[in-house]
Every structure is written in C-alpha cells, then in structure tokens.
PDB file of N, CA, C and O in Angstrom:
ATOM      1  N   UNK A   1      -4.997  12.175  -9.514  1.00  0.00           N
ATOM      2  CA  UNK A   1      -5.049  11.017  -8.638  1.00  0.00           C
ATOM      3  C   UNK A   1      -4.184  11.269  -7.405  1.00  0.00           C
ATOM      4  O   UNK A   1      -3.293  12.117  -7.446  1.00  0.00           O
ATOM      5  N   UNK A   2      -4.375  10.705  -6.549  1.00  0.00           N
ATOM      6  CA  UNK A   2      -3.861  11.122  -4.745  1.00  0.00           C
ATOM      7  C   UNK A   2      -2.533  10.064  -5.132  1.00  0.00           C
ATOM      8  O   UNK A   2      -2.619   8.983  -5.714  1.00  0.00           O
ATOM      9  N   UNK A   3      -1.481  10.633  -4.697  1.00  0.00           N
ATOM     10  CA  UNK A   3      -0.391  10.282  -4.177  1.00  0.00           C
ATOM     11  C   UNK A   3      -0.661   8.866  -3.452  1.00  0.00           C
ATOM     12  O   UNK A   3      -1.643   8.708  -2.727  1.00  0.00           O
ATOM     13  N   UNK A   4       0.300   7.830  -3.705  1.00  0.00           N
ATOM     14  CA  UNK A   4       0.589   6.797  -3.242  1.00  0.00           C
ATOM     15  C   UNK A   4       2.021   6.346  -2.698  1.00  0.00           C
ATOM     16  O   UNK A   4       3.154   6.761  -2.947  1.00  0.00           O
ATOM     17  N   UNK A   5       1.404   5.059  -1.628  1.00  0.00           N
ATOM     18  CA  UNK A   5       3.016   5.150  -1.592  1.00  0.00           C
ATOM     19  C   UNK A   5       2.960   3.320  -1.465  1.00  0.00           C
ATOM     20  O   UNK A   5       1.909   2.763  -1.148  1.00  0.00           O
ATOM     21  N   UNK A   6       4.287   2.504  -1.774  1.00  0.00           N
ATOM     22  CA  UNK A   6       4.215   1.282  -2.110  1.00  0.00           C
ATOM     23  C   UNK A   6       5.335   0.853  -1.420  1.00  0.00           C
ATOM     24  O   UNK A   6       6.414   1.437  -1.519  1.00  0.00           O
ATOM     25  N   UNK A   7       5.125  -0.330  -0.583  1.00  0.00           N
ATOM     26  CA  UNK A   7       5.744  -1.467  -0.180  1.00  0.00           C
ATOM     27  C   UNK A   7       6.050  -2.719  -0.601  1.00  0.00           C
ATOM     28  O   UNK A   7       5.091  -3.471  -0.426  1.00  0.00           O
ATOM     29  N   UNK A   8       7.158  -3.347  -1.169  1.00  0.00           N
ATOM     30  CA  UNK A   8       7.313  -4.625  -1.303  1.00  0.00           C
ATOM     31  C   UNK A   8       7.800  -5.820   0.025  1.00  0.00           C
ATOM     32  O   UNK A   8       8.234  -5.348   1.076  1.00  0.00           O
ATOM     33  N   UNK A   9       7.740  -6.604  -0.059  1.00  0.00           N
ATOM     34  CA  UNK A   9       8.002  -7.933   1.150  1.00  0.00           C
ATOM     35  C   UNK A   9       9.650  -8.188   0.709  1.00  0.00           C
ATOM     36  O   UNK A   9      10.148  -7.751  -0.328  1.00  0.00           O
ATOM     37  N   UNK A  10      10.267  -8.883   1.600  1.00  0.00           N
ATOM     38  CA  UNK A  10      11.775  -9.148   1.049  1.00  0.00           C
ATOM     39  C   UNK A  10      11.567 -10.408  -0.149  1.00  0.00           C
ATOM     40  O   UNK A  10      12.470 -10.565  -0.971  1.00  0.00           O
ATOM     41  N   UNK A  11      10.371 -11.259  -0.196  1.00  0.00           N
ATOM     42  CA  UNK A  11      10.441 -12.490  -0.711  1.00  0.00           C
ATOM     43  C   UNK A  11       9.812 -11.914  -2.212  1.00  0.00           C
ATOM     44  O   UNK A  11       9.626 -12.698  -3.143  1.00  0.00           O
ATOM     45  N   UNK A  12       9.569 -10.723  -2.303  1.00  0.00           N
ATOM     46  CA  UNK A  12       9.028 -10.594  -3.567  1.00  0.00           C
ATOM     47  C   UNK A  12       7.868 -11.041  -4.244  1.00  0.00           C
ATOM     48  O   UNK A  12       7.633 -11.175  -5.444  1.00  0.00           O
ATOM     49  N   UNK A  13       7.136 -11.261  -3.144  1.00  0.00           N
ATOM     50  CA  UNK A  13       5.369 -12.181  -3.086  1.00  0.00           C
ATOM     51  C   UNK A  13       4.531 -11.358  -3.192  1.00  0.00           C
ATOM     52  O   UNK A  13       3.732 -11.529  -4.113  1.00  0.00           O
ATOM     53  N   UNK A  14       4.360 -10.125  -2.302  1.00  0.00           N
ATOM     54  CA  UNK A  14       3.374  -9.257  -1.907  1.00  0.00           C
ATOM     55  C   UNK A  14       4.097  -7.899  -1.846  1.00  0.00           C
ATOM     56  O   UNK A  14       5.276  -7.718  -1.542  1.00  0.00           O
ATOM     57  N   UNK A  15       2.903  -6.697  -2.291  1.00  0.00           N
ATOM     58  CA  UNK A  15       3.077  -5.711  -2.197  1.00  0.00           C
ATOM     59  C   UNK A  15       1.806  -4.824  -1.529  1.00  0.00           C
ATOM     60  O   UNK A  15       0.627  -5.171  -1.453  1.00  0.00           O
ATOM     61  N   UNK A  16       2.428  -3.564  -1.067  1.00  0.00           N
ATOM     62  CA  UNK A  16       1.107  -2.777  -0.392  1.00  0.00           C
ATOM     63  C   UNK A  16       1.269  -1.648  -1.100  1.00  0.00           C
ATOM     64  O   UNK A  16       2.322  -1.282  -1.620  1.00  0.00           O
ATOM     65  N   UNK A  17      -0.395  -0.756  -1.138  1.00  0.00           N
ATOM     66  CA  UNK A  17      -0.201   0.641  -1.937  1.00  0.00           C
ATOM     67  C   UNK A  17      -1.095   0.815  -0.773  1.00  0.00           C
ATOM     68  O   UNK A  17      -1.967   0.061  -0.339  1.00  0.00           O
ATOM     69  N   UNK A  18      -0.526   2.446  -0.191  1.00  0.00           N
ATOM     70  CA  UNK A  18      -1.412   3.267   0.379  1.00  0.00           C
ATOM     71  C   UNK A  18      -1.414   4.537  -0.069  1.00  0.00           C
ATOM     72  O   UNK A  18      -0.447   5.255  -0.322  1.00  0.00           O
ATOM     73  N   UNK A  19      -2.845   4.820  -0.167  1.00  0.00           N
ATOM     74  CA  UNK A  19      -3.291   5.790  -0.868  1.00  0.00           C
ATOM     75  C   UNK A  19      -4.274   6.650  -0.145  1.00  0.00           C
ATOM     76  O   UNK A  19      -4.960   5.998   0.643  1.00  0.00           O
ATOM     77  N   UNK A  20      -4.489   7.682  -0.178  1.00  0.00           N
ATOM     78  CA  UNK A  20      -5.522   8.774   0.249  1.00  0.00           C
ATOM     79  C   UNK A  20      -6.676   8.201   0.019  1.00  0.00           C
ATOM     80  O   UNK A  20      -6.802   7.536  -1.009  1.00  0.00           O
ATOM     81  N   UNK A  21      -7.687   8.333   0.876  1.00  0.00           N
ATOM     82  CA  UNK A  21      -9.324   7.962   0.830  1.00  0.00           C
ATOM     83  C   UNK A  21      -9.541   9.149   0.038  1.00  0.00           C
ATOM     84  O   UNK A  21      -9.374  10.067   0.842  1.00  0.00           O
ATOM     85  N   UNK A  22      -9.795   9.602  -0.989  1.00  0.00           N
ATOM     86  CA  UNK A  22     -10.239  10.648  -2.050  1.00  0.00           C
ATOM     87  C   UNK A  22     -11.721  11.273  -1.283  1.00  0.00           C
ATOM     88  O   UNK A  22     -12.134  12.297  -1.827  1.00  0.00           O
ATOM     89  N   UNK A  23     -12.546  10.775  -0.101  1.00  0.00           N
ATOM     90  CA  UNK A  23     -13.530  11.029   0.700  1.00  0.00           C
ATOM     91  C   UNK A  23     -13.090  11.574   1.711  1.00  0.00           C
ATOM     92  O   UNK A  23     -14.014  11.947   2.433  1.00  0.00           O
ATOM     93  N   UNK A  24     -11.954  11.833   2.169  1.00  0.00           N
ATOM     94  CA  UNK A  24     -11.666  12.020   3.417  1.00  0.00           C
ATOM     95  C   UNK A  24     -11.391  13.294   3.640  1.00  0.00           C
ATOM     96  O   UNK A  24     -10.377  13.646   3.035  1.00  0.00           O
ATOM     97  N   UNK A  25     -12.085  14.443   4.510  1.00  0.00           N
ATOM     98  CA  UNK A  25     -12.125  16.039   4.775  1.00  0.00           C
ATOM     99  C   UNK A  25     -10.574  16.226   5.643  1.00  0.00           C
ATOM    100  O   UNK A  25     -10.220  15.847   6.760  1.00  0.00           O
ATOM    101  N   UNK A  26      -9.948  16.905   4.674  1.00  0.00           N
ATOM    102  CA  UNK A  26      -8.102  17.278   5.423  1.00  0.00           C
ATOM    103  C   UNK A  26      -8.723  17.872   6.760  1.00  0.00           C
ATOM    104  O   UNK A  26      -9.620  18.693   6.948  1.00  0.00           O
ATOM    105  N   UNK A  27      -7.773  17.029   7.756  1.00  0.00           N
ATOM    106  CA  UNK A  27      -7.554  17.861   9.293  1.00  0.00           C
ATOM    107  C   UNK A  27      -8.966  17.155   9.895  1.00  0.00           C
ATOM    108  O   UNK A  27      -8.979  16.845  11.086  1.00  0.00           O
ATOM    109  N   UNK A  28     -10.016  16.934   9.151  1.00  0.00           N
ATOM    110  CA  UNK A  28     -11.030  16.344  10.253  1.00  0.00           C
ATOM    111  C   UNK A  28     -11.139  14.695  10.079  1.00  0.00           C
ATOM    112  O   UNK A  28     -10.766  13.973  11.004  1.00  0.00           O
ATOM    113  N   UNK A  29     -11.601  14.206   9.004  1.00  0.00           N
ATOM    114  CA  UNK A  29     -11.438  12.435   8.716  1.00  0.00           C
ATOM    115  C   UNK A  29     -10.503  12.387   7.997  1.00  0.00           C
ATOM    116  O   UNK A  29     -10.755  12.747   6.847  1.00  0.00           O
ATOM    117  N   UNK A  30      -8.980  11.930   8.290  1.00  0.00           N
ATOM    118  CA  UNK A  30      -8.261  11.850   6.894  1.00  0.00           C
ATOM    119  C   UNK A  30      -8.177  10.109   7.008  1.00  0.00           C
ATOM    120  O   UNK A  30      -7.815   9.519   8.026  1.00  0.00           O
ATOM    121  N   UNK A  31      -8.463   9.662   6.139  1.00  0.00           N
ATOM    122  CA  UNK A  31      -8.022   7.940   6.361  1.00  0.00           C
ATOM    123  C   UNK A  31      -6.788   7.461   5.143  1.00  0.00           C
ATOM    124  O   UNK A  31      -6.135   8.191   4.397  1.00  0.00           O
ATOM    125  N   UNK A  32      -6.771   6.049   5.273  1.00  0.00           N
ATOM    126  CA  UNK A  32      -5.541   5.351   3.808  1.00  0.00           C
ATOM    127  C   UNK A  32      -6.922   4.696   3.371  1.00  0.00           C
ATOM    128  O   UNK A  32      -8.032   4.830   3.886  1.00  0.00           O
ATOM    129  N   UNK A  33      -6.575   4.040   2.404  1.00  0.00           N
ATOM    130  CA  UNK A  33      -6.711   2.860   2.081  1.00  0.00           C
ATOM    131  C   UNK A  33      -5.497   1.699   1.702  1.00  0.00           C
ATOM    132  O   UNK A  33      -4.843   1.880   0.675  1.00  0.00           O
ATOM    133  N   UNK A  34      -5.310   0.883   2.291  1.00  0.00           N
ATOM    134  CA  UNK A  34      -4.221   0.019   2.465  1.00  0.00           C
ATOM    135  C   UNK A  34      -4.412  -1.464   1.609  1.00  0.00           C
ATOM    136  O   UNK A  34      -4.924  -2.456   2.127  1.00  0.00           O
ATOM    137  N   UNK A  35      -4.011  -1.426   0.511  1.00  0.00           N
ATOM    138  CA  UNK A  35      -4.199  -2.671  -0.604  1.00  0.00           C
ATOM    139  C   UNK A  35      -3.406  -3.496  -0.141  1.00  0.00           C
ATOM    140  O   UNK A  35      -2.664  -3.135   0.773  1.00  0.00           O
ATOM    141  N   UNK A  36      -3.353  -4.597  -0.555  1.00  0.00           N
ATOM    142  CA  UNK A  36      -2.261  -5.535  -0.322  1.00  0.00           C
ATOM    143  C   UNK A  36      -2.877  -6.534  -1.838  1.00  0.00           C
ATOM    144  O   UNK A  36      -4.009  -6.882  -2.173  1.00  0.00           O
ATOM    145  N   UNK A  37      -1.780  -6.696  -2.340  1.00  0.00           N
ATOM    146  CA  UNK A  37      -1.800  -7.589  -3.566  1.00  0.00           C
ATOM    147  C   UNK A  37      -0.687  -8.756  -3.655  1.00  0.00           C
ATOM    148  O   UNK A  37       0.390  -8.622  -3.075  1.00  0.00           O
ATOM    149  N   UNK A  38      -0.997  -9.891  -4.400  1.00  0.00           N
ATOM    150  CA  UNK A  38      -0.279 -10.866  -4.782  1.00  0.00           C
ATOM    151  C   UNK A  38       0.327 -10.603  -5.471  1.00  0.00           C
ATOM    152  O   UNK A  38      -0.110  -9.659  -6.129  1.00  0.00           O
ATOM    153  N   UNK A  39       1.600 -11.076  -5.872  1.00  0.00           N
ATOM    154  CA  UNK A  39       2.724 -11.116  -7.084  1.00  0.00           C
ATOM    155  C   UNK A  39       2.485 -11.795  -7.939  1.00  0.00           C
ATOM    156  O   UNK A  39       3.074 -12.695  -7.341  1.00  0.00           O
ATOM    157  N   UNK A  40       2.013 -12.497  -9.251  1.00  0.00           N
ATOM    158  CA  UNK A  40       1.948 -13.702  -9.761  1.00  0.00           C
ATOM    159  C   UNK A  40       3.188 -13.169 -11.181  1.00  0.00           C
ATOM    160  O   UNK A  40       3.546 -12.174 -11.812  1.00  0.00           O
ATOM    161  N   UNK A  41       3.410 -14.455 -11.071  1.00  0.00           N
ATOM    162  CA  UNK A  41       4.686 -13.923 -12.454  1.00  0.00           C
ATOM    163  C   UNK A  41       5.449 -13.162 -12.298  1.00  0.00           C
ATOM    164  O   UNK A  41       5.541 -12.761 -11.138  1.00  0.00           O
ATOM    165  N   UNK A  42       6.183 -12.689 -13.101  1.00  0.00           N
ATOM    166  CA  UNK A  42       7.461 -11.950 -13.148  1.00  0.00           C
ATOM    167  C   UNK A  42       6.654  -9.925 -12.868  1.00  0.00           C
ATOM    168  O   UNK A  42       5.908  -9.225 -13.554  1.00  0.00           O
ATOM    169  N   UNK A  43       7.453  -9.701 -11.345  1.00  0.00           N
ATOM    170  CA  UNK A  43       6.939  -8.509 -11.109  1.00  0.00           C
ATOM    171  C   UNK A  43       7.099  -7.568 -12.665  1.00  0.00           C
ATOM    172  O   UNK A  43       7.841  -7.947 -13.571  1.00  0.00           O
ATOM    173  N   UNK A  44       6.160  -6.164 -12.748  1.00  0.00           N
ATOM    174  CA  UNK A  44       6.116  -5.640 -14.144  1.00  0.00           C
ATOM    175  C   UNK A  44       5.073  -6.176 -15.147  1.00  0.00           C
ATOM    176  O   UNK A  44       4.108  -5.504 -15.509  1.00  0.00           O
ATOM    177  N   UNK A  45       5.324  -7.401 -15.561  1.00  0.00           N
ATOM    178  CA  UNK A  45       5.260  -7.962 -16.846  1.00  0.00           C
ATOM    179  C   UNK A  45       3.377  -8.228 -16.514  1.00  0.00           C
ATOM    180  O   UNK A  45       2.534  -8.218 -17.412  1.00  0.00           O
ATOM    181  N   UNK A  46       3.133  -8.405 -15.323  1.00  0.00           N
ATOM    182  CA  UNK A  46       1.518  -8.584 -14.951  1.00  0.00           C
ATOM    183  C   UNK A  46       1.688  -7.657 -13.265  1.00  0.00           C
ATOM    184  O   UNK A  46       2.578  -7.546 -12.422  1.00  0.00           O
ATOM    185  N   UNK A  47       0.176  -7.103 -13.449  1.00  0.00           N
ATOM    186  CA  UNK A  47      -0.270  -6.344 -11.940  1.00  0.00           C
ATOM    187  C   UNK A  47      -0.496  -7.301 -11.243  1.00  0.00           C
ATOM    188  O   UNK A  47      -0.704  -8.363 -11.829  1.00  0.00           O
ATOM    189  N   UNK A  48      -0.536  -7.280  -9.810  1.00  0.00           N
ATOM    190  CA  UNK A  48      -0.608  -8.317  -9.104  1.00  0.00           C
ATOM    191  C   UNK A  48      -1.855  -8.047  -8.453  1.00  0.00           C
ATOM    192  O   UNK A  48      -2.249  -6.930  -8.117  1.00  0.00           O
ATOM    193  N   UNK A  49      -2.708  -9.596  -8.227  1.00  0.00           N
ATOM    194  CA  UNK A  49      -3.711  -9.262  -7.754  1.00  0.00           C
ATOM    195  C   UNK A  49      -3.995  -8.907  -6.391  1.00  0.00           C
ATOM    196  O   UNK A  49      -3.360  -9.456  -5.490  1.00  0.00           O
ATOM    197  N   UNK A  50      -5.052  -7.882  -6.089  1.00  0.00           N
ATOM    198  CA  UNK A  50      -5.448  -7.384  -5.051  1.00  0.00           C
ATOM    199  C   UNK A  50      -6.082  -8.250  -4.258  1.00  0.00           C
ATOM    200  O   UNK A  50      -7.279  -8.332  -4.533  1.00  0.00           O
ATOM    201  N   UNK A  51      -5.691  -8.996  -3.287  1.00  0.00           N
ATOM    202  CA  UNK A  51      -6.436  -9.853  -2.130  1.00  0.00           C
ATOM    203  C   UNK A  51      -7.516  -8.932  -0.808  1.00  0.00           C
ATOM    204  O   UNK A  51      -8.591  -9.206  -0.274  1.00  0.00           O
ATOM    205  N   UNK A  52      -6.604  -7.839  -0.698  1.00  0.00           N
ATOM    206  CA  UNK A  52      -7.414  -6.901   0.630  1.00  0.00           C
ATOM    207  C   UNK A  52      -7.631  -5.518   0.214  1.00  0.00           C
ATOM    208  O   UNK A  52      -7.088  -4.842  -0.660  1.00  0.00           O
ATOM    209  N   UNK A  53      -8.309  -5.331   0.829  1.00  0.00           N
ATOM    210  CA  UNK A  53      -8.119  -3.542   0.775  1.00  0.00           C
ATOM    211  C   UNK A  53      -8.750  -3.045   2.199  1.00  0.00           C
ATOM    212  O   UNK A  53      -9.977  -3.142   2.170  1.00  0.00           O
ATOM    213  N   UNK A  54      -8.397  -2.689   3.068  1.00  0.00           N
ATOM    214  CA  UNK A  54      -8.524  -1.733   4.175  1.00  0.00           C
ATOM    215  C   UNK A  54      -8.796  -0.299   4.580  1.00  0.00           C
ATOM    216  O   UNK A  54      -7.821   0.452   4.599  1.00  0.00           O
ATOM    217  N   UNK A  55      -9.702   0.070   4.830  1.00  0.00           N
ATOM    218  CA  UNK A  55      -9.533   1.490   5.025  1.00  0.00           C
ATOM    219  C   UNK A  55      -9.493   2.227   6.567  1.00  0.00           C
ATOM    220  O   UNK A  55     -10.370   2.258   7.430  1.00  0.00           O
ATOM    221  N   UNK A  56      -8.425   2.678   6.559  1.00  0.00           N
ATOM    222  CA  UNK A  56      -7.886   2.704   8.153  1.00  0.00           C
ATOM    223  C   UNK A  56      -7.788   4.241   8.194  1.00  0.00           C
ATOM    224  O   UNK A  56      -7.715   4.914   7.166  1.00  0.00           O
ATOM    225  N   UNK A  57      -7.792   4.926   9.834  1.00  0.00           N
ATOM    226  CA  UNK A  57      -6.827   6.518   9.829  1.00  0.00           C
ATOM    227  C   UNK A  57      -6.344   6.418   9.831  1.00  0.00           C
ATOM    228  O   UNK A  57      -5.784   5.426  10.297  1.00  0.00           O
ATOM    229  N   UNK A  58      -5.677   7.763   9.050  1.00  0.00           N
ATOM    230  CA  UNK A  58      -4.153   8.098   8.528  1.00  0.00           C
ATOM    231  C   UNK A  58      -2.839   7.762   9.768  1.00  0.00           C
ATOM    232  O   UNK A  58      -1.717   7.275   9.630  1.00  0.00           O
ATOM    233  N   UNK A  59      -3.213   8.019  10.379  1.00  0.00           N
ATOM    234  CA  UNK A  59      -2.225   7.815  11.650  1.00  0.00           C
ATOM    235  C   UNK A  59      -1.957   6.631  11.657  1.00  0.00           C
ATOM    236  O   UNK A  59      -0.795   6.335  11.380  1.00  0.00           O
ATOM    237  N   UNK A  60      -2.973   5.487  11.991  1.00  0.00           N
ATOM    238  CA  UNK A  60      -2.738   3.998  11.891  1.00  0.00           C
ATOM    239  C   UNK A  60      -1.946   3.358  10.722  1.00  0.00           C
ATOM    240  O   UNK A  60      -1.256   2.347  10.850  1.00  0.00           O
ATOM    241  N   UNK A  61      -2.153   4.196   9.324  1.00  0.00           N
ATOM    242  CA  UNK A  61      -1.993   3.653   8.629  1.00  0.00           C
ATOM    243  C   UNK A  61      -0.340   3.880   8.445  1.00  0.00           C
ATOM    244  O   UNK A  61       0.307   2.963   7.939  1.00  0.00           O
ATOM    245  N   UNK A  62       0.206   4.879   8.782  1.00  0.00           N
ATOM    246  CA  UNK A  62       1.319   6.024   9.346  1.00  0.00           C
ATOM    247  C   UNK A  62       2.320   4.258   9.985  1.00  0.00           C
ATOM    248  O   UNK A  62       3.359   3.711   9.616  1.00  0.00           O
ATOM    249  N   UNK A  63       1.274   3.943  11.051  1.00  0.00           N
ATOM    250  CA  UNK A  63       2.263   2.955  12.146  1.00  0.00           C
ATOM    251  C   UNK A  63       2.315   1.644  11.150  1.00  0.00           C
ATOM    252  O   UNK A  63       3.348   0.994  11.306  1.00  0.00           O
ATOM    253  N   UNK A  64       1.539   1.197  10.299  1.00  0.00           N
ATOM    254  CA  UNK A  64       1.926   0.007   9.807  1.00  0.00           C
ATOM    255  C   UNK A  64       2.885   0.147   8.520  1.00  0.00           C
ATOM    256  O   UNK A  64       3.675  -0.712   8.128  1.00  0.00           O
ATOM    257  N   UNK A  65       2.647   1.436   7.934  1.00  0.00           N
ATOM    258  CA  UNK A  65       3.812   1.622   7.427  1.00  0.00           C
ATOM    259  C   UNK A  65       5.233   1.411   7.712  1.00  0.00           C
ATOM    260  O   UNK A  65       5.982   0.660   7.087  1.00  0.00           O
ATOM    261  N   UNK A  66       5.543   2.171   8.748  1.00  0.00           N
ATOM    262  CA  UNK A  66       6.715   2.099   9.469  1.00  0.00           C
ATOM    263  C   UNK A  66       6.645   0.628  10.139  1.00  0.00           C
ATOM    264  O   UNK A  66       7.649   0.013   9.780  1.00  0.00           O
ATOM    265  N   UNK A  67       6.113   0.114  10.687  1.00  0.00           N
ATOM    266  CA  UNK A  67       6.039  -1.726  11.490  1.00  0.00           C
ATOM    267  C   UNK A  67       6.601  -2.078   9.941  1.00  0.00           C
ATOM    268  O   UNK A  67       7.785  -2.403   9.859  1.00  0.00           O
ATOM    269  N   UNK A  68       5.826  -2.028   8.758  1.00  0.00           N
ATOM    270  CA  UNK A  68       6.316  -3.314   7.539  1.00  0.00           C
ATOM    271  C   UNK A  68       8.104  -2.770   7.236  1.00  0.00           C
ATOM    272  O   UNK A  68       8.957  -3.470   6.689  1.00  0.00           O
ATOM    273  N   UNK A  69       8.311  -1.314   7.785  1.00  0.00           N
ATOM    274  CA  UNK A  69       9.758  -0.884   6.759  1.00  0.00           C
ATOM    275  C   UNK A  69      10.478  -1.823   8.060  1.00  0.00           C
ATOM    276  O   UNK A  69      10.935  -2.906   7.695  1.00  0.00           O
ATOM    277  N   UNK A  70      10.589  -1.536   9.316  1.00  0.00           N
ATOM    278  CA  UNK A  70      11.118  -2.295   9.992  1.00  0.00           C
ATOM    279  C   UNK A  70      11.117  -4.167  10.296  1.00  0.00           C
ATOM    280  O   UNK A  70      11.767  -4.786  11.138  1.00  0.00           O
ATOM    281  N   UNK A  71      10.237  -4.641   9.371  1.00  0.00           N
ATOM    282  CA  UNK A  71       9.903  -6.041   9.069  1.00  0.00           C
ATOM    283  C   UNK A  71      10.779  -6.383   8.292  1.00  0.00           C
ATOM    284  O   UNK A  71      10.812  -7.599   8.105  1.00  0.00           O
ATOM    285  N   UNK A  72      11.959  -5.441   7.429  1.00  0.00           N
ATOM    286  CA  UNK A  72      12.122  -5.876   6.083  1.00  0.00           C
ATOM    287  C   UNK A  72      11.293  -5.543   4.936  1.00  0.00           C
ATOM    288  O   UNK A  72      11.892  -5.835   3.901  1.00  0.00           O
ATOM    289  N   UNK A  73      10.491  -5.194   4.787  1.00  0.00           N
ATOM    290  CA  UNK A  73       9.649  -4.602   3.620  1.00  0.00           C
ATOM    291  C   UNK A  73       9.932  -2.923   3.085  1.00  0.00           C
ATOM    292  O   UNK A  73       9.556  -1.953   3.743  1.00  0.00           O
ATOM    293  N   UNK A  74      10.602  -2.837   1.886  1.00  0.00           N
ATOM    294  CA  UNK A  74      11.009  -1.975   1.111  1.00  0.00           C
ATOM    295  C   UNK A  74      10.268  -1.513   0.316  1.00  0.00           C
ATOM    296  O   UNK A  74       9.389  -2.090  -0.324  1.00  0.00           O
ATOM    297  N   UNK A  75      10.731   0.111   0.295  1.00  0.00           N
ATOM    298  CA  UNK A  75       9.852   1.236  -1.025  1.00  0.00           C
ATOM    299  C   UNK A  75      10.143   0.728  -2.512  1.00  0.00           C
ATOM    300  O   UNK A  75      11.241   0.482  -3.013  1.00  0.00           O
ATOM    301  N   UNK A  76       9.080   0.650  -2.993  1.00  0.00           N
ATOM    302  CA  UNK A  76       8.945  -0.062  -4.599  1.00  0.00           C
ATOM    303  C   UNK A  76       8.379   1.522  -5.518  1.00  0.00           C
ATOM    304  O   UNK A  76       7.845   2.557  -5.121  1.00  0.00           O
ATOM    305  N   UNK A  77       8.760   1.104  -6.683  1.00  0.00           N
ATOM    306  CA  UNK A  77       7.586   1.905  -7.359  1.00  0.00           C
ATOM    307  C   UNK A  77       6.446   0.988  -7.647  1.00  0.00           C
ATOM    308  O   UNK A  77       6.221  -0.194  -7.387  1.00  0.00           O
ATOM    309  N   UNK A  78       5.559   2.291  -8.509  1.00  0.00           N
ATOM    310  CA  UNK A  78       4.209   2.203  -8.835  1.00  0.00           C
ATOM    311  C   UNK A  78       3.930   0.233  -9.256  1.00  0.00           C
ATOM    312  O   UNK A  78       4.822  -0.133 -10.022  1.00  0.00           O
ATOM    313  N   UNK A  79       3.258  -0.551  -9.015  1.00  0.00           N
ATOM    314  CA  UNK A  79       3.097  -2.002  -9.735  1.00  0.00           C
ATOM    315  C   UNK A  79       1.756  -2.274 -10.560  1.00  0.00           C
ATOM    316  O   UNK A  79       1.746  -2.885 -11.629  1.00  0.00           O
ATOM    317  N   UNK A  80       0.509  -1.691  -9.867  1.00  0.00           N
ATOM    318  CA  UNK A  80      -0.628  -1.024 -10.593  1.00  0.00           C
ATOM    319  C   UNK A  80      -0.985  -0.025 -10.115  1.00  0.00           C
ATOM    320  O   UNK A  80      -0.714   0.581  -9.078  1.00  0.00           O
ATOM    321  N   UNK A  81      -1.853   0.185 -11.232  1.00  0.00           N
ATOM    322  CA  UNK A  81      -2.797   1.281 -11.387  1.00  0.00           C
ATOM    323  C   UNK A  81      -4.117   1.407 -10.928  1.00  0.00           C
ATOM    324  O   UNK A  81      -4.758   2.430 -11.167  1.00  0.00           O
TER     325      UNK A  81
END
C-alpha cells in the first residue's frame, strides 16, 4: 500500500490522509488523493467518517499540506485504513 501521510485540526474534529493515486505514472501524472474525514467519538476507538475525497497534483497537494501545518493542523498517525 502507498505511503500516507495524516493531518489532524487543533479541535480534534477532522482529519486528512494523503495518499498516492496508485494510477499515477512517476515524473509524468503524479497526483494525491486528499480525504478528509469526521471524528465521531473518542479518536481510535471508531474510524472517522470520510466526508470528501479529492484528487489533486502532487504539487497542489504539496501546498495544502503545508497551508493546513501552518493553520494549526498537526501530523497524526494512521486513524483508518
């Protein structure tokens, strides 16, 4: 499975996973796909549900990364699968 990488919000509501488009040819289309999920319940104990999913280039996806770390939004581990 492609490497991910995960964002939490400061309020502990929402999280993002971006992940490799598993379609995408290295060096010519590389894109993310950019989840964004709800928190419900006690983070862990339930996955949170997925509201969006986006599929953006890697580059773009590169800048909203960095925009959410500078928002306040912090590296989490894995929340689902």
């Amino acid at each position: 499975m492609a490497t991910s990488f995960w964002l939490i919000n400061s309020n502990r509501t929402e999280v993002k996973r971006f992940i490799k488009n598993g379609k995408s040819i290295d060096g010519v289309f590389e894109y993310m796909f950019v989840e964004t999920g709800k928190i419900v319940g006690v983070l862990g104990k339930e996955p949170p549900i997925i509201t969006t999913t986006v599929s953006v280039d890697i580059e773009l996806a590169r800048e909203i990364y960095e925009r959410l770390l500078s928002q306040g939004w912090r590296k989490t581990e894995e929340v689902w699968k």
